[in-house]
N, C-alpha and C positions, 0 to 999 in steps of 0.2 A: 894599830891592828888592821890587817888586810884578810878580807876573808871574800874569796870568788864565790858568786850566787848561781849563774848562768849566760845565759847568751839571747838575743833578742835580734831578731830578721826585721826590717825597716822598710822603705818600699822602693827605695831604690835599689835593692838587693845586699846591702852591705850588712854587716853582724854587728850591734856593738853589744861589749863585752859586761856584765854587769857585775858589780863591787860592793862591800860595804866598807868604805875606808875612815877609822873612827868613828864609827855613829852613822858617819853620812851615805848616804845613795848615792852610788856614780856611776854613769853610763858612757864608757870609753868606746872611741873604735880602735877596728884593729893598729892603723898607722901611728896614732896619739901613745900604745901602751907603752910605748919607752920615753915618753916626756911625763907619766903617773912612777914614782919610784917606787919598787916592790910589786906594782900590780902584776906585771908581766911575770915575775916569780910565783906568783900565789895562782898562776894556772895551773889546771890538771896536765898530767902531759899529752892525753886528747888535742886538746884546745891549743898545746903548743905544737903539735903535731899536722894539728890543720891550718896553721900560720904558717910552717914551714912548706907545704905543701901549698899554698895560696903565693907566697913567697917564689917559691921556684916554678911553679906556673907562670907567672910575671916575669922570670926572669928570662925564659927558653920566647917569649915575646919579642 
């Protein structure tokens, strides 16, 4: 069971993404969430919205 909690600002300005996966506490960042299976699915579509949009900011770079 995957259940998203929220999201957490760090100091080098990066997000990571917060999970309860099983039981456990896990605090992924954005680029790790497709090496977690299901995490990246059990985003709101917000949170997948601003990954897509961080995404293609990087990309027009």
């Amino acid at each position: 069971m995957i259940r998203y909690m929220g999201t957490k600002n760090i100091d080098d300005g990066s997000v990571l993404y917060i999970f309860v996966v099983n039981g456990l506490h896990k605090e992924i960042r954005e680029a790790a969430l497709k090496q977690h299976p299901g995490c990246y699915e059990a985003l709101p579509a917000s949170a997948k919205a601003r990954i897509s949009a961080n995404r293609h900011w990087l990309s027009r770079a």
